[in-house]
DOMAR-972471 format. One record per atom (N, C-alpha, C, O): residue in one letter; x, y, z. Coordinates in steps of 0.1 Angstrom, whole numbers, padded with zeros to 4 digits, always signed. Example, Ala and Ser with C-alpha at 12.3 -4.5 7.8 and 13.67 -1.06 7.14 Angstrom:
# DOMAR-972471
a+0132-0057+0078/a+0123-0045+0078/a+0132-0033+0078/a+0142-0033+0085/s+0128-0022+0071/s+0137-0011+0071/s+0129+0000+0079/s+0134+0011+0080/
END
This chain:
# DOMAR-972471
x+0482+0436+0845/x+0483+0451+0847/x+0481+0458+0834/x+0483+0453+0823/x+0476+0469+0835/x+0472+0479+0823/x+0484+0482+0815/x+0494+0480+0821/x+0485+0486+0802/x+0491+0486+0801/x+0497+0498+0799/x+0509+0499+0797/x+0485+0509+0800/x+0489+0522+0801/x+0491+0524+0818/x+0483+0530+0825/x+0506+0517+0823/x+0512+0520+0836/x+0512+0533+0837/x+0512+0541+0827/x+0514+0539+0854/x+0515+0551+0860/x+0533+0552+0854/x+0540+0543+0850/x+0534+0565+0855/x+0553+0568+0855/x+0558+0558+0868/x+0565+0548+0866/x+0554+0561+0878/x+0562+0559+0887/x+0563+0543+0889/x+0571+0538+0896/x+0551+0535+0880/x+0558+0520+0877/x+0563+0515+0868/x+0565+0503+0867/x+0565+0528+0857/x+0571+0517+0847/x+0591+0518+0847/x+0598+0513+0839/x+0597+0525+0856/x+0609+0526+0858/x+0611+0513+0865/x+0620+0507+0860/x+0605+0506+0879/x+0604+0500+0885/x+0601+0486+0875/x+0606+0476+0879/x+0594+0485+0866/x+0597+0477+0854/x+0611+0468+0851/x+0614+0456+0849/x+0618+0480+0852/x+0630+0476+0841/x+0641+0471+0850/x+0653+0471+0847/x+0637+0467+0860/x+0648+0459+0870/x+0651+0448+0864/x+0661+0443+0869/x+0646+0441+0853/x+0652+0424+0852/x+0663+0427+0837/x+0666+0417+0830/x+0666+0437+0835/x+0673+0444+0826/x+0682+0453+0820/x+0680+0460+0830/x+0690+0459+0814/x+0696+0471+0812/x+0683+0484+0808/x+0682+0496+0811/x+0672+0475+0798/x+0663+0484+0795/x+0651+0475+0789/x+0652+0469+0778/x+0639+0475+0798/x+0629+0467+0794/x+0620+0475+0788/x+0615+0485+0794/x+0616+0470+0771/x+0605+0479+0765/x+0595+0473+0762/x+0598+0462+0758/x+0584+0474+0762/x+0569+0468+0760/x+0563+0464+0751/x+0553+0471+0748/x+0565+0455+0745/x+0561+0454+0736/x+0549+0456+0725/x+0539+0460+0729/x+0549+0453+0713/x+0531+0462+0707/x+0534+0472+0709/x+0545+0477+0708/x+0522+0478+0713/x+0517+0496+0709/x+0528+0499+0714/x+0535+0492+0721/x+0532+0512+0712/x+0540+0520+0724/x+0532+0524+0734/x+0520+0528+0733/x+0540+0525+0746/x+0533+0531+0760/x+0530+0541+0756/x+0537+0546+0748/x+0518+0546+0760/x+0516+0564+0764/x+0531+0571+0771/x+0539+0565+0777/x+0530+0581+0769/x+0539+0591+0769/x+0537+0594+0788/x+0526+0597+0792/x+0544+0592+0794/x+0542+0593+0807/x+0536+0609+0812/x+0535+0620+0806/x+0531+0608+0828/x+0524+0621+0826/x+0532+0629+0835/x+0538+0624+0844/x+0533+0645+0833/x+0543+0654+0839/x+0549+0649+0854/x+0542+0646+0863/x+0563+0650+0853/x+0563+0645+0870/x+0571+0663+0874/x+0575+0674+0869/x+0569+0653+0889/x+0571+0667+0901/x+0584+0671+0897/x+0591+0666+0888/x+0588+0682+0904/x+0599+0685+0900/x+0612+0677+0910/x+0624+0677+0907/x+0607+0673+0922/x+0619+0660+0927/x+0607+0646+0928/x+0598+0643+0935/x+0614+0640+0915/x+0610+0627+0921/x+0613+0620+0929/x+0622+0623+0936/x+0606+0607+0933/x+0606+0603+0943/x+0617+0593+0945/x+0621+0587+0935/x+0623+0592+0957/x+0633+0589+0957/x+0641+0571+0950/x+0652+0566+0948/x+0625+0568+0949/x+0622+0552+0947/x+0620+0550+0931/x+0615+0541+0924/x+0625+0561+0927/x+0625+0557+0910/x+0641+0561+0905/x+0645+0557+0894/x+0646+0569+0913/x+0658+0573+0910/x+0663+0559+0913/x+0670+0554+0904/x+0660+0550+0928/x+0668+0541+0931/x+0668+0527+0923/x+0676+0517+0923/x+0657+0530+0916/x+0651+0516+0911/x+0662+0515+0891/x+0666+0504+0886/x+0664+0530+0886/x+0669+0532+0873/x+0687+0533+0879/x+0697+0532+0871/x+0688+0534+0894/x+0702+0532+0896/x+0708+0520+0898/x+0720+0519+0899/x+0699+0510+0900/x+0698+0495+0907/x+0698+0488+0895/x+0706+0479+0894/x+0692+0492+0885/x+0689+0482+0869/x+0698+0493+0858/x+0710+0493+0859/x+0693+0500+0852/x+0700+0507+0844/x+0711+0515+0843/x+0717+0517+0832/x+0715+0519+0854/x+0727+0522+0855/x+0738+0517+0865/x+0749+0522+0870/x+0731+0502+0868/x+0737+0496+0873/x+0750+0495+0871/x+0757+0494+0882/x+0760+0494+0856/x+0773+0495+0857/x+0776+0505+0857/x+0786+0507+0849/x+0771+0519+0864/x+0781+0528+0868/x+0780+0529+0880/x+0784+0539+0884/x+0776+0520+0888/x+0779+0521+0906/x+0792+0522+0911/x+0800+0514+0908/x+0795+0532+0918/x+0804+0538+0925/x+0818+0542+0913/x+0828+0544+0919/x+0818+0543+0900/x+0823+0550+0892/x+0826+0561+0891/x+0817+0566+0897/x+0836+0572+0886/x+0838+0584+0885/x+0849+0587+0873/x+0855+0579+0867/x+0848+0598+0871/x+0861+0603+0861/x+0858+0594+0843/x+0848+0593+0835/x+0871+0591+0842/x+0872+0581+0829/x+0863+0570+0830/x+0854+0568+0821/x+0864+0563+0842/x+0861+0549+0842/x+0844+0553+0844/x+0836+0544+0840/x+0839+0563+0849/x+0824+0568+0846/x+0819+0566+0832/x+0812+0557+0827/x+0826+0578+0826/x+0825+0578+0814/x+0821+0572+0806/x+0812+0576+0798/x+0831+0556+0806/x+0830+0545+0798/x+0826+0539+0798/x+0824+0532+0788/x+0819+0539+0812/x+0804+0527+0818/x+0791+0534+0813/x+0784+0527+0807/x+0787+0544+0815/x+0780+0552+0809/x+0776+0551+0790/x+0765+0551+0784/x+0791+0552+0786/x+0789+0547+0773/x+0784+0536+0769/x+0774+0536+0762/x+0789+0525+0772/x+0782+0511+0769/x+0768+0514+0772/x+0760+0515+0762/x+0764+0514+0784/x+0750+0518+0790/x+0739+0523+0776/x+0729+0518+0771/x+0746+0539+0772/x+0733+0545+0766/x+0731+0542+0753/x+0722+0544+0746/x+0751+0532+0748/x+0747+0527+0734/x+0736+0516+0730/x+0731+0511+0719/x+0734+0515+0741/x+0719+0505+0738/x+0709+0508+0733/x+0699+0503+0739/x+0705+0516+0722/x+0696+0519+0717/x+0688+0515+0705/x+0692+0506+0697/x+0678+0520+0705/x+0667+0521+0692/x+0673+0534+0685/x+0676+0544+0691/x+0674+0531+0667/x+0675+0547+0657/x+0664+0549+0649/x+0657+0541+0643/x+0665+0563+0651/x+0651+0563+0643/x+0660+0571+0628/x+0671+0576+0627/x+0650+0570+0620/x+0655+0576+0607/x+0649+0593+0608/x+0639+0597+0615/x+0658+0601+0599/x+0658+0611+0600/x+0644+0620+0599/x+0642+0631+0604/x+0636+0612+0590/x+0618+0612+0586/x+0612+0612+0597/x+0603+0620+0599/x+0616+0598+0607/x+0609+0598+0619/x+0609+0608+0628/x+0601+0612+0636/x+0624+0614+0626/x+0626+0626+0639/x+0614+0635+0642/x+0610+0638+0653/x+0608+0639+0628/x+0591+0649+0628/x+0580+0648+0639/x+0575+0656+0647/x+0579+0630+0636/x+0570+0625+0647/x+0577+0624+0665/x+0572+0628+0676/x+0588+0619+0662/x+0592+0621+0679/x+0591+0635+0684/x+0581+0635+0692/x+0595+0643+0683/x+0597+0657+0684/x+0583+0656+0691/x+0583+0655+0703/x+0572+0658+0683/x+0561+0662+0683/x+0555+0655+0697/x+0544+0657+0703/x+0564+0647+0700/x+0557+0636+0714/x+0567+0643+0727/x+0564+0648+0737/x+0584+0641+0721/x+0592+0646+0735/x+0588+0659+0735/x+0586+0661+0747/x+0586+0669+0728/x+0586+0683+0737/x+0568+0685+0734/x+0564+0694+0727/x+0559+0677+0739/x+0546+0687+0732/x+0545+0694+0744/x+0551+0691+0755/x+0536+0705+0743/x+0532+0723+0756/x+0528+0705+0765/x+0523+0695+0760/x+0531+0707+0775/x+0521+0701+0787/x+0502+0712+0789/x+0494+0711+0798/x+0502+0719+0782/x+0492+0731+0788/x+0489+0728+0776/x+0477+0725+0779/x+0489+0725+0760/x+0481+0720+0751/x+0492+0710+0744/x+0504+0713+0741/x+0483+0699+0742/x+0487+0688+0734/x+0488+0688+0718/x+0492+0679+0711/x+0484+0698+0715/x+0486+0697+0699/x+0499+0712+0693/x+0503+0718+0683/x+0503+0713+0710/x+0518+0720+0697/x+0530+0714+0705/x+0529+0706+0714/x+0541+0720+0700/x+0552+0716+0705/x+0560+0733+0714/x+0556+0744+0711/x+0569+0731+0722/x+0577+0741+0731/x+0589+0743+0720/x+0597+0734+0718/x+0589+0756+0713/x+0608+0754+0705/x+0617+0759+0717/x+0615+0765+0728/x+0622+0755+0713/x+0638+0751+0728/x+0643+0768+0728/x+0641+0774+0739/x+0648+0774+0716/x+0653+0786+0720/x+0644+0799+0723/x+0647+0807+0732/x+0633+0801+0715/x+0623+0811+0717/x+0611+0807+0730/x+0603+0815+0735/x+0613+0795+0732/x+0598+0790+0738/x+0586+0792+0740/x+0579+0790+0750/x+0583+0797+0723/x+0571+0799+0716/x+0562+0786+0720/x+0571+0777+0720/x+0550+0779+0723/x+0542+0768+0718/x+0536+0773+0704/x+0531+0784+0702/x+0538+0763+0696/x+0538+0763+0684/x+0530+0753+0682/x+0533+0743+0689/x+0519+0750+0673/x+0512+0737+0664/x+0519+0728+0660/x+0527+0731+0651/x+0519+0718+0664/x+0529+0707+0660/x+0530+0701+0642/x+0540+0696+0636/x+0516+0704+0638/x+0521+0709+0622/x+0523+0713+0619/x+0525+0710+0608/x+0527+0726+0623/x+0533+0740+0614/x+0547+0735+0612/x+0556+0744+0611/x+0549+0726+0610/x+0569+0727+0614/x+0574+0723+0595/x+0568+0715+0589/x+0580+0728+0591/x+0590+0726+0580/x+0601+0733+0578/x+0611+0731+0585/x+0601+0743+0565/x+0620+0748+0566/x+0611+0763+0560/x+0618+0768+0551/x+0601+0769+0561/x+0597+0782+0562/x+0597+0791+0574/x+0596+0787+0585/x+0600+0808+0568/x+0603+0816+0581/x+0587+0810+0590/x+0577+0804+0585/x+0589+0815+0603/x+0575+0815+0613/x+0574+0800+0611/x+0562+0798+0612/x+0578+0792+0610/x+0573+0774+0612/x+0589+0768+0620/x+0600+0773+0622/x+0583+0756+0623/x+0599+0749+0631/x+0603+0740+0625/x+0597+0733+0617/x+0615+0739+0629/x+0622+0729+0620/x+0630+0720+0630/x+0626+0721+0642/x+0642+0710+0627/x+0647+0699+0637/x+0661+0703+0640/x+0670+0700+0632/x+0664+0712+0652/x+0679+0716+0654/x+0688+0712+0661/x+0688+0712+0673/x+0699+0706+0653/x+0709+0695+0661/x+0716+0705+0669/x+0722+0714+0664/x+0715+0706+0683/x+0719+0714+0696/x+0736+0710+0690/x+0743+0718+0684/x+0741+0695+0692/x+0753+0695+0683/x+0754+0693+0667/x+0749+0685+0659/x+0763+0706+0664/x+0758+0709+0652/x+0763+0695+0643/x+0773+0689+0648/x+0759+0693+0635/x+0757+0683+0628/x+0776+0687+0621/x+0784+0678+0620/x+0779+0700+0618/x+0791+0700+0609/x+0803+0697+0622/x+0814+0701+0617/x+0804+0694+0631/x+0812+0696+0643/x+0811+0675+0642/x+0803+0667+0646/x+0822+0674+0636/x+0819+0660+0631/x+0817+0653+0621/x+0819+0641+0621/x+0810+0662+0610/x+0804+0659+0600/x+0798+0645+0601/x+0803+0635+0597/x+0791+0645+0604/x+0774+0637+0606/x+0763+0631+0598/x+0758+0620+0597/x+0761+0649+0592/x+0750+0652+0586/x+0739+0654+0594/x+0737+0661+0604/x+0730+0641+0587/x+0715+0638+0594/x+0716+0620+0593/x+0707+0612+0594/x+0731+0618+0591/x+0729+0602+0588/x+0719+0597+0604/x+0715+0605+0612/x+0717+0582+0602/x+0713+0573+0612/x+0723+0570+0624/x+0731+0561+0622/x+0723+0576+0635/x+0732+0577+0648/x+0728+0593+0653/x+0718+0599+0656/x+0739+0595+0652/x+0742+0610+0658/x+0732+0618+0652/x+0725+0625+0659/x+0732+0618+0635/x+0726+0630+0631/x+0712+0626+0633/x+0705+0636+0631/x+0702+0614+0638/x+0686+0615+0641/x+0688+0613+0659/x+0678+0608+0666/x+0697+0615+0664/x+0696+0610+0682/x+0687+0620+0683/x+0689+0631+0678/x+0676+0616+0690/x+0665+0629+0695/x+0668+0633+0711/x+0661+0641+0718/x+0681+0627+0714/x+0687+0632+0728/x+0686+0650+0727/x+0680+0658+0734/x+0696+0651+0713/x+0701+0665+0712/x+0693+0673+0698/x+0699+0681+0692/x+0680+0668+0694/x+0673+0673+0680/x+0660+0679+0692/x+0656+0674+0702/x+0658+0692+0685/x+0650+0698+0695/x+0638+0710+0689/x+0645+0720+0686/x+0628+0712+0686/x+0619+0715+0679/x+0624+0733+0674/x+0632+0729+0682/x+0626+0743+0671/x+0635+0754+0673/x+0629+0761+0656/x+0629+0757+0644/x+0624+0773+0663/x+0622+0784+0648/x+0630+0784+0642/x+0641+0786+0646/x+0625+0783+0628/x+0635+0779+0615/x+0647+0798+0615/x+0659+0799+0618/x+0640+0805+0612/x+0646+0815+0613/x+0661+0815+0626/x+0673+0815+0624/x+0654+0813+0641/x+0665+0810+0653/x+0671+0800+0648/x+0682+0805+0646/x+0671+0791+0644/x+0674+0780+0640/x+0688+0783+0629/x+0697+0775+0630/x+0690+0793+0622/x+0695+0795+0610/x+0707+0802+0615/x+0718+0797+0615/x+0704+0819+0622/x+0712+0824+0634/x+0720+0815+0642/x+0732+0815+0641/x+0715+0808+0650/x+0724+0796+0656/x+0731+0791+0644/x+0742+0796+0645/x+0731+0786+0636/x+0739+0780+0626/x+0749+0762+0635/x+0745+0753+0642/x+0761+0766+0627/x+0768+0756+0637/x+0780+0763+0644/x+0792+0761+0642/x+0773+0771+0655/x+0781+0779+0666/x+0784+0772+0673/x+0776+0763+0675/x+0798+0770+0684/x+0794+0770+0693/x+0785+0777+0709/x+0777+0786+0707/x+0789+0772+0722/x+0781+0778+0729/x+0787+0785+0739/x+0796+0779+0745/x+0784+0797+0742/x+0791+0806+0751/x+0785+0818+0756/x+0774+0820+0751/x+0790+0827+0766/x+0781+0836+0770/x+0784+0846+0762/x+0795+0845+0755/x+0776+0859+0760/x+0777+0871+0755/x+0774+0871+0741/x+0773+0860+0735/x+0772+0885+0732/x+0766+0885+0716/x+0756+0898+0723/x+0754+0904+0734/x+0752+0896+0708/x+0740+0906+0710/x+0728+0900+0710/x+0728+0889+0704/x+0715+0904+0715/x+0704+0897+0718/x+0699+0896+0706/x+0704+0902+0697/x+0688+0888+0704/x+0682+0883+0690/x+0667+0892+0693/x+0659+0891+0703/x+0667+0898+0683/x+0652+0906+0682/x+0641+0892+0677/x+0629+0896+0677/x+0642+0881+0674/x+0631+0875+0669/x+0630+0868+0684/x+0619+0866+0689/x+0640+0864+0691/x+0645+0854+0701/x+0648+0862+0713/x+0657+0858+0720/x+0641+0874+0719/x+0643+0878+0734/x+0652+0866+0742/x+0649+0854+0739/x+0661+0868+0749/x+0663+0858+0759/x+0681+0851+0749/x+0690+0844+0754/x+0680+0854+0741/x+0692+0847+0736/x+0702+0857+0725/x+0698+0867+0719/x+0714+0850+0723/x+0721+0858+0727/x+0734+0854+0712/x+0737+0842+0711/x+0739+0864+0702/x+0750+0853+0694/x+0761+0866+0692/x+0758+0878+0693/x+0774+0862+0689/x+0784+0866+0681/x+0786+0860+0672/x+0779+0851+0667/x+0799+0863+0667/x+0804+0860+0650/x+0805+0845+0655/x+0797+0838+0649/x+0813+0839+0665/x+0812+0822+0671/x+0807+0817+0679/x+0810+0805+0681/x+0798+0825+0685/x+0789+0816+0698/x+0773+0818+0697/x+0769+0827+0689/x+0765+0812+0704/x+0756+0814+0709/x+0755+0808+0723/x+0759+0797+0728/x+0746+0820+0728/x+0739+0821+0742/x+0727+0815+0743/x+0720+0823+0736/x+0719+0806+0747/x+0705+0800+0745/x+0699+0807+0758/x+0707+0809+0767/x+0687+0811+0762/x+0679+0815+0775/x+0679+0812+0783/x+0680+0799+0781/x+0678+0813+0791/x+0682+0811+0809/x+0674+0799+0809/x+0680+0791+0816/x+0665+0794+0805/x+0655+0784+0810/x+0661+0771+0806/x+0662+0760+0813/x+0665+0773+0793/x+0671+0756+0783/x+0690+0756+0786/x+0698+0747+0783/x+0696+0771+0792/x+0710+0764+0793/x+0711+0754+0795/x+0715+0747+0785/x+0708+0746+0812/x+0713+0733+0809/x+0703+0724+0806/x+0700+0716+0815/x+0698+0723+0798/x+0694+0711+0785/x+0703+0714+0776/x+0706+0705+0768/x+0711+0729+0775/x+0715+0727+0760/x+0729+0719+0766/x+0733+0710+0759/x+0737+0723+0777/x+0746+0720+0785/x+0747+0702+0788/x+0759+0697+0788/x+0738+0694+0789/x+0736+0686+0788/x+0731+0675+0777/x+0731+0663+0778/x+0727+0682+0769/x+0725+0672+0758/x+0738+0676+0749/x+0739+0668+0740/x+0745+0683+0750/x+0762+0680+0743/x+0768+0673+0748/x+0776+0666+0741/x+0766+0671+0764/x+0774+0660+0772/x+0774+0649+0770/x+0783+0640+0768/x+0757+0648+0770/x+0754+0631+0763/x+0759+0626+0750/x+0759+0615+0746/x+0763+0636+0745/x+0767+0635+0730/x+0781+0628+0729/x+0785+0617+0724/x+0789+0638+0737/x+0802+0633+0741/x+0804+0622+0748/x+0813+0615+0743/x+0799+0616+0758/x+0795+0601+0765/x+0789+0590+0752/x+0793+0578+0754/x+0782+0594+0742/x+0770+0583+0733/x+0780+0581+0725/x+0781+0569+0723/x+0792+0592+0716/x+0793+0587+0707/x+0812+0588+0708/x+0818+0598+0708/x+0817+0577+0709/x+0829+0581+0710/x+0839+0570+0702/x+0846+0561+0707/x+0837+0573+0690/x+0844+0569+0678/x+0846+0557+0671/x+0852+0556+0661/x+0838+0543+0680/x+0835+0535+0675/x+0825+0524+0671/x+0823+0512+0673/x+0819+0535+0663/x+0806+0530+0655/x+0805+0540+0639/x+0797+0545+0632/x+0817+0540+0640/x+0819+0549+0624/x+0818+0562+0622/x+0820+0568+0611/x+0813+0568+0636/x+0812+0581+0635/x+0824+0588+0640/x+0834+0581+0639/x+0825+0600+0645/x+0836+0604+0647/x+0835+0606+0665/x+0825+0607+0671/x+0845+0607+0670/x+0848+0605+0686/x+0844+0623+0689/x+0851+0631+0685/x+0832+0625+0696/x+0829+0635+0695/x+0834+0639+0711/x+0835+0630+0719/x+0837+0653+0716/x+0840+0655+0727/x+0841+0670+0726/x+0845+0676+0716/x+0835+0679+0741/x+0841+0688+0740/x+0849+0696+0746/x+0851+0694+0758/x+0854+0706+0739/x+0862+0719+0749/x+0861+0728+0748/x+0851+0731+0741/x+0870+0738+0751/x+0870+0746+0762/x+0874+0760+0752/x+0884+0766+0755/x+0867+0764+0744/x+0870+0769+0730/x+0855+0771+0722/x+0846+0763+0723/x+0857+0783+0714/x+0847+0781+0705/x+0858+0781+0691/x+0870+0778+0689/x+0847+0785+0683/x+0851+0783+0670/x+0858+0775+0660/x+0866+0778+0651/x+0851+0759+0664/x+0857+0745+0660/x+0854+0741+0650/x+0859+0730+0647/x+0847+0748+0642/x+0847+0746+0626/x+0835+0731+0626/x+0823+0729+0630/x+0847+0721+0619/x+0840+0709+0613/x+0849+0700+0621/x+0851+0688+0618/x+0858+0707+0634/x+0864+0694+0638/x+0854+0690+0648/x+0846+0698+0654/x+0855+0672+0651/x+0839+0670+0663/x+0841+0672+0675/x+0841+0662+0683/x+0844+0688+0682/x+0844+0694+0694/x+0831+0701+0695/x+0823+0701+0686/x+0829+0706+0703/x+0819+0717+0709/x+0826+0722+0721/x+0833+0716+0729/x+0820+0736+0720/x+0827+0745+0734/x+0815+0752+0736/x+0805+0751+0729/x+0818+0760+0748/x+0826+0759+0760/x+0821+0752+0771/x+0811+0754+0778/x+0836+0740+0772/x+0829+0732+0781/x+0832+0737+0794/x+0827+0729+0802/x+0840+0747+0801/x+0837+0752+0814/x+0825+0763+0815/x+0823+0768+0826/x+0818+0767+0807/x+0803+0771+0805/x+0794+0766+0808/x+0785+0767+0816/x+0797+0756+0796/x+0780+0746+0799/x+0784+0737+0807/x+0777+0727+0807/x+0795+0735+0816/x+0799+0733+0831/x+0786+0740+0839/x+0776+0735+0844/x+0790+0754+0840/x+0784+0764+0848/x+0773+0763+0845/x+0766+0764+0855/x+0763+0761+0833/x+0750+0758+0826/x+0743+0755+0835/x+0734+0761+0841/x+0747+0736+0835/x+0741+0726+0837/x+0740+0730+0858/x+0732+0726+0866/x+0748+0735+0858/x+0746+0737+0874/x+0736+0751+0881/x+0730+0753+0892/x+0736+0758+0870/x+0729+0768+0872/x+0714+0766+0867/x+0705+0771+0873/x+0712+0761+0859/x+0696+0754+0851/x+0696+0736+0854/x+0700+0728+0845/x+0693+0733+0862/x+0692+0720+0869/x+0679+0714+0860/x+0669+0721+0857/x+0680+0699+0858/x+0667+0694+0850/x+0656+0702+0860/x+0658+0705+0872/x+0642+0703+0850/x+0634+0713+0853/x+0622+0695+0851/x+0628+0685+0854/x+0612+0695+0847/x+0602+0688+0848/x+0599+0684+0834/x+0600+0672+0832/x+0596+0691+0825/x+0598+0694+0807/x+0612+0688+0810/x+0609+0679+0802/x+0624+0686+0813/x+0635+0679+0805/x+0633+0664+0808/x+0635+0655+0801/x+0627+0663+0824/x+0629+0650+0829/x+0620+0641+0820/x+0624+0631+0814/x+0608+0646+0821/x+0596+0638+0810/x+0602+0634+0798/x+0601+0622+0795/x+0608+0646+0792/x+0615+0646+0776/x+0621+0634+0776/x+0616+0626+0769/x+0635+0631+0787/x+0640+0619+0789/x+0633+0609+0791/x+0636+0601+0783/x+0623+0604+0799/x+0616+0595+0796/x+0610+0592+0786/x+0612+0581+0781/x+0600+0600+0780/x+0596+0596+0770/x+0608+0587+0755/x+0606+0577+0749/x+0617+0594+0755/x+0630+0592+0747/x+0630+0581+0748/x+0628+0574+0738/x+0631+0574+0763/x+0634+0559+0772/x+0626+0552+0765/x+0629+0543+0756/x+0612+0556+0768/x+0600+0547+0765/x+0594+0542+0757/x+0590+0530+0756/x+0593+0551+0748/x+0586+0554+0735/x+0594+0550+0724/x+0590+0542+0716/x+0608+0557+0722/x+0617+0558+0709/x+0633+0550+0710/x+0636+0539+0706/x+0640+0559+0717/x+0653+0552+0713/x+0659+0538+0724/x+0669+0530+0723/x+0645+0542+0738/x+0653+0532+0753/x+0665+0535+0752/x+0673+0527+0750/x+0668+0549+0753/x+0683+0549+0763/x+0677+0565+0767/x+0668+0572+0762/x+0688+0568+0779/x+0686+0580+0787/x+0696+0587+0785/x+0705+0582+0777/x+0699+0604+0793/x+0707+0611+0795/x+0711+0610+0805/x+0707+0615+0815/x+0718+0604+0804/x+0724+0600+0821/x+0728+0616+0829/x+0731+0616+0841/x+0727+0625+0823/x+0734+0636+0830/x+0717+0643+0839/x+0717+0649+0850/x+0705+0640+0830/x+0692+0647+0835/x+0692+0641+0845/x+0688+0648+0855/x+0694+0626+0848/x+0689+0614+0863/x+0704+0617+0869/x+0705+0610+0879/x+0714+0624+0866/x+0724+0625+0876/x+0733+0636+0872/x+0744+0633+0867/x+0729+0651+0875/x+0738+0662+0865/x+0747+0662+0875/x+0755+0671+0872/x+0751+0657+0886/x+0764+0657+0893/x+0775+0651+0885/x+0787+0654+0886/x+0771+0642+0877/x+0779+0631+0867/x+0791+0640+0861/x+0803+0637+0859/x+0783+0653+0858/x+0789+0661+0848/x+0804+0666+0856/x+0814+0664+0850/x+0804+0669+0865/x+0817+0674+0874/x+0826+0662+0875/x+0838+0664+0872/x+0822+0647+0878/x+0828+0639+0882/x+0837+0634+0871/x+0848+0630+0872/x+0827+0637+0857/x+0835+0632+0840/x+0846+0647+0837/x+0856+0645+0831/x+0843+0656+0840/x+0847+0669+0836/x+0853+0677+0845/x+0856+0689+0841/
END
């Protein structure tokens, strides 16, 4: 078989496994899927990969879940440049990337730490834990997301919440003195890739037990709020086609592990 497989066989792949990766080149980057996949790839990643969370809920979800996505590949903080440039590129042109809060397409070179260029924005902020950019949390490209350096800066390490005033560089989004609002389109990505955060990392691999609640203004302790928001987020902005891809490619290409909340955002009520 080729080895640039269709999407819809390489999930079907990973049945003899928790997570089967290909060895040599990396696969190609799979190509846009529908916005409901079919129902034979959902069953095939629920049969093999998330096989130990069958018929789970609540805590004991949770925990099954975690083992699951700790199975990963890390990439170093240098590499994050290059992934980026692969999980979010425009589907409509291949040589820039989508920034998460403005949803400018942007040239995938333009990116550094100048106004007008992009830079790599930890959705959980890096000081919510203190992190940094080490190897784990601070390069997971779950929650690192391509974002104008300027937006980027505004956001700061807020948490997330509704209301502020609108951002004149950033139509669509929204901050006060402790929150930020992100655009109707990326809430729940942003709602969900905190979740994953809270499921991936939970205090024993030297980082800190990260989790959130129901609150803003958490400083440097490792919470994130508001988690009855990005409750409502993730239910209100349902994975879109650009998140589902994103997650695969993540699978495929870089770290082999998933968000378990994109392939199942009902998860989110059952843990929360």
């Amino acid at each position: 078989m080729s080895r640039r497989l269709s999407f819809y066989a390489r999930p079907l792949m990973a049945a003899t496994a928790a997570v089967t990766v290909l060895s040599g080149t990396a696969a190609a980057a799979p190509a846009d899927t529908p916005p409901d996949r079919p129902a034979t790839i959902a069953a095939a990643l629920d049969s093999t990969y998330y096989q130990g969370a069958a018929g789970k809920s609540g805590a004991e979800l949770k925990a099954a879940l975690h083992t699951i996505i700790s199975a990963q590949t890390k990439l170093s903080y240098s590499q994050v440049w290059d992934a980026l440039k692969a999980t979010d590129e425009d589907p409509a042109n291949p040589s820039n990337v989508i920034l998460l809060y403005t949803g400018r397409s942007q040239s995938k070179n333009d990116n550094g730490g100048n106004s007008g260029q992009w830079n790599r924005e930890h959705v959980w902020a890096k000081s919510h834990g203190d992190f940094g950019t080490a190897t784990g949390p601070g390069t997971d490209i779950h929650h690192l997301r391509p974002t104008d350096v300027r937006v980027n800066s505004t956001r700061g390490n807020k948490d997330f919440d509704d209301g502020g005033s609108e951002l004149n560089d950033a139509p669509g989004n929204f901050t006060d003195g402790d929150s930020f609002e992100p655009r109707d389109e990326v809430k729940g990505d942003v709602a969900r890739m905190i979740l994953y955060m809270a499921v991936r990392y939970e205090g024993n691999d030297s980082f800190a037990d990260l989790e959130p609640n129901d609150r803003v203004g958490n400083g440097s302790a490792p919470k994130m709020g508001k988690l009855s928001v990005l409750k409502r987020w993730s239910q209100e902005d349902p994975p879109d086609t650009f998140e589902k891809r994103r997650n695969d490619v993540i699978f495929e290409r870089y770290q082999h592990n998933r968000n378990p909340f994109v392939d199942h955002p009902e998860w989110v009520g059952s843990i929360w």
